[in-house]
N, C-alpha and C positions, 0 to 999 in steps of 0.2 A: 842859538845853535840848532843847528838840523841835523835827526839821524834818520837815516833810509833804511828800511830793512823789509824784505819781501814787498818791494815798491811802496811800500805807508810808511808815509812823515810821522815821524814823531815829535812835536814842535818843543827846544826849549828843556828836552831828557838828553842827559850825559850816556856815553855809550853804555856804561853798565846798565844802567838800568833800560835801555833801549833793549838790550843783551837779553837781559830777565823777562820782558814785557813779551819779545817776539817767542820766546821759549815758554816762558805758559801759553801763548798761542796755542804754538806749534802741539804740545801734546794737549791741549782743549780739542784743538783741530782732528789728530791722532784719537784720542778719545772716542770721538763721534764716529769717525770711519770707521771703527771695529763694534760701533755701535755699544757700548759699554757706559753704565752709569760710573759716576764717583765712586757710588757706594761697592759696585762690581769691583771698580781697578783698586779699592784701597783693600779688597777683602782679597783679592790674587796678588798686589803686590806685599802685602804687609804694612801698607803705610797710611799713615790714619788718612781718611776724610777730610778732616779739617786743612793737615798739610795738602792734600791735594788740591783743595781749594784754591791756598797762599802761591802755588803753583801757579796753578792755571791764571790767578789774577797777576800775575808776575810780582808777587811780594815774597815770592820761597827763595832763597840763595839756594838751592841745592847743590848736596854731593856729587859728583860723577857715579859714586854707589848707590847712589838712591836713584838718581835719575835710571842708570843701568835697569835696575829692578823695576821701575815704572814702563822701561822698553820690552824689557822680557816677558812682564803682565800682558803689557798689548801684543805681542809678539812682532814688535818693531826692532827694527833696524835703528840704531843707537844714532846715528849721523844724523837719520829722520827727524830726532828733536832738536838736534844742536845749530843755532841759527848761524849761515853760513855768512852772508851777506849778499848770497845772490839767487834769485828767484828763480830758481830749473826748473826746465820746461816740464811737462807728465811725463815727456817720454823717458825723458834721464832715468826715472828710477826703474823702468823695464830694461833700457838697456845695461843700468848697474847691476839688475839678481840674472841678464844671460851673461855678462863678464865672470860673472860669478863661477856661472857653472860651464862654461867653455873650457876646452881644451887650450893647449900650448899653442897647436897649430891656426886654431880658430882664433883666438886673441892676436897672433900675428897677424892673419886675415885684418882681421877687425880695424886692426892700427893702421893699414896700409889702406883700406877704405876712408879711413877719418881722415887720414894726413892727406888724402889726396893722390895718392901715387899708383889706385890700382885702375887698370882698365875698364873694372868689371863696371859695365853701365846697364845692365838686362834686370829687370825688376820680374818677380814673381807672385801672382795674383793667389790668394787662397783660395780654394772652391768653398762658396760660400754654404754652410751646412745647413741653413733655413734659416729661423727667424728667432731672435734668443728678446726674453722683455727683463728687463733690468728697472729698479727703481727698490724705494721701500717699503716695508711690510706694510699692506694694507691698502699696497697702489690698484691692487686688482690683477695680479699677475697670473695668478693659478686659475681663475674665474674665466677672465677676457681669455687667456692662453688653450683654454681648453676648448671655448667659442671656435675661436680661430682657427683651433687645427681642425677641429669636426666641419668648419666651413670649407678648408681649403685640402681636405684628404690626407691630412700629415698625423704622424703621432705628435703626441702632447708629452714633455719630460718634464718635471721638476725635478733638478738637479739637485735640493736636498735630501728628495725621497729616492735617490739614484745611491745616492751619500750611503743612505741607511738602508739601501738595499746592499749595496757590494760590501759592506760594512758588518751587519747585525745587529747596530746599535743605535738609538735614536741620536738624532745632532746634539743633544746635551749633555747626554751619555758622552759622547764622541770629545765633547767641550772639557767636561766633566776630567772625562781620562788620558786626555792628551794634550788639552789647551789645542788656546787659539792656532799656533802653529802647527798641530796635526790635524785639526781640520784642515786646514786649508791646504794642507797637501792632498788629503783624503778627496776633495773637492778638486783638484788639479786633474789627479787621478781619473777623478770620475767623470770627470770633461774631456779626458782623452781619446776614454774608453770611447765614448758618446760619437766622437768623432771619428774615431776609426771603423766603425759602422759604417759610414756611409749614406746613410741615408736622412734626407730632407725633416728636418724635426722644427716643433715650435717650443722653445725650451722657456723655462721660465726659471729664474735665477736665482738667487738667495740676495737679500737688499746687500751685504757685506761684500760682495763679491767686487765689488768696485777695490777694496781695501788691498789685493795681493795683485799687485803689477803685471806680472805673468800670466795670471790667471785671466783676469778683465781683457789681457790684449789678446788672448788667446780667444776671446769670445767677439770680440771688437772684430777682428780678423777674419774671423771664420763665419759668424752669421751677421744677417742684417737685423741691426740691434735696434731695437725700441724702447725710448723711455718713455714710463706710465708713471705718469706726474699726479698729483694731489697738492691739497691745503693738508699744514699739519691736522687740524683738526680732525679733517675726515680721516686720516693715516689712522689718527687714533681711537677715533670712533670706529672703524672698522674693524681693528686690533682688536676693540674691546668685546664688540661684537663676536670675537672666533674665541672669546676666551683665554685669549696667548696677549700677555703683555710682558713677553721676553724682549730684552732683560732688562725690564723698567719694572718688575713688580713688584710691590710694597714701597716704592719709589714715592713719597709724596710730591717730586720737583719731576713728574712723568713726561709731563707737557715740554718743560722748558729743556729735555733730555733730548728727546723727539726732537726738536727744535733744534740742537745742537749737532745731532745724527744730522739731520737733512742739510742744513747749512755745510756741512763740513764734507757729506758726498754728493755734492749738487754739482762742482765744477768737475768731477768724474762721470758721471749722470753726464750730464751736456756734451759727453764725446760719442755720444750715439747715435748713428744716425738719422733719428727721426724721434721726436716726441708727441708724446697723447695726454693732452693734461685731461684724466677722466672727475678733474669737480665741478661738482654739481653735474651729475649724470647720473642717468641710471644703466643696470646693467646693460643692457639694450641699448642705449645712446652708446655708450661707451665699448661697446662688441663693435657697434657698426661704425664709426670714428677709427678703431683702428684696423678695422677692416678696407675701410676706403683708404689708411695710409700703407698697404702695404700692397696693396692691389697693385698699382703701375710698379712696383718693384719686381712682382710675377712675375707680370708680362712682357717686363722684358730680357725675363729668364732665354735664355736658347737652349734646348724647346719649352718654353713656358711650364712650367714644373706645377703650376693650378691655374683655375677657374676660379679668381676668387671673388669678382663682379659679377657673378652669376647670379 
């Protein structure tokens, strides 16, 4: 017998346990995207290590209360883990958290677009707000980003240090006394602000920010996004380098964490439109690589907004 579940056969498994398999998946997968070791989610949700393990290898039956409690740790959406049997697109879960927060009249809109029945056929461009780099820690984002803008005349943001400026409080702080889900509004927030300026920025990201649907399309939208690709290795060698090995630290399974992170926001990553894998580079390679990939995007700004082949 054969079960399908997020397109992978499972040759010769009865549905339950097909059931179980794709559900520790799903919150392995979950896991990584919010960047969070075991040892992180079993100390915020309460639930040992070991079980989380029996999870993620699909040998945990779990409770609906436990599992609850493992969504609320990541700050997940509870349906997120639950294996549906059908593979939605990225976009689904952006247009599930704007249903969300729509009005009466907007969600009637909405229905009348889907079903087909409305006229409305005029599409709306965002003005794109510069050049946003996405990827994770260690890809060279703050480094290359700050290159970039001194080349092409722009300010340079990091959207964490933006975090803990309109804030007061460092992002672990912020972690610390809100969790996952008040960062990430705080970060919403602070993407707004950014944007309601106006003016032409080269922002550089936080590597999680793929993890809040709204957020990531919010950035996808509005600037022209770059991914700065690496081998794990080097991720973590450079990590190790700046002395921050959040939140893998004391971590002895660091490597294979990392590994997990990457894998699980790679097919987020890939919706950007342009990638710079900087390994084996140095800074200098790596400044001028994505200097030449954003150059003919300038220019064919109207009125060309830099000189960045100069």
């Amino acid at each position: 017998m054969l079960s399908i579940q997020s397109g992978i056969m499972f040759p010769n498994m009865d549905p339950e346990t097909a059931f179980l398999e794709e559900l520790g998946q799903r919150v392995r997968t979950m896991r990584g995207l919010r960047g969070m070791s075991r040892k992180v989610l079993a100390k915020v949700s309460g639930i040992s290590e070991r079980y989380i393990a029996q999870l993620e290898s699909g040998k945990g039956n779990v409770s609906i209360v436990l599992l609850r409690r493992v969504s609320n740790a990541m700050a997940a959406h509870l349906e997120d883990l639950i294996p549906s049997g059908d593979a939605s697109s990225p976009e689904w879960a952006v247009m599930r958290d704007l249903m969300r927060k729509a009005s009466p009249s907007q969600m009637a809109q909405a229905k009348e677009i889907l079903s087909g029945h409305s006229g409305v056929t005029a599409s709306h461009r965002v003005p794109k707000a510069g050049i946003a780099l996405i990827g994770l820690r260690g890809a060279g984002k703050s480094t290359l980003g700050r290159l970039l803008a001194k080349k092409i005349g722009w300010n340079f943001v990091e959207l964490n240090k933006e975090i803990e400026k309109q804030n007061g409080l460092s992002v672990a702080e912020i972690i610390a006394l809100y969790g996952q889900e008040g960062f990430r509004r705080m970060e919403q927030t602070a993407l707004g602000q950014l944007l309601a300026q106006g003016e032409p920025i080269v922002l550089a990201t936080g590597g999680g920010i793929v993890s809040e649907p709204l957020t990531f399309d919010l950035i996808l939208s509005s600037f022209y996004t770059v991914w700065l690709k690496a081998e794990p290795e080097e991720h973590m060698k450079r990590v190790r380098s700046q002395g921050d090995l959040r939140p893998m630290a004391d971590d002895r399974s660091a490597m294979q964490e990392l590994r997990t992170i990457l894998l699980s926001r790679e097919p987020l990553y890939a919706r950007a439109a342009a990638q710079v894998d900087t390994a084996r580079l140095s800074v200098e390679q790596a400044a001028a690589r994505l200097i030449e990939t954003v150059t003919p995007v300038l220019a064919m700004a109207d009125p060309p907004r830099a000189a960045a082949a100069r």
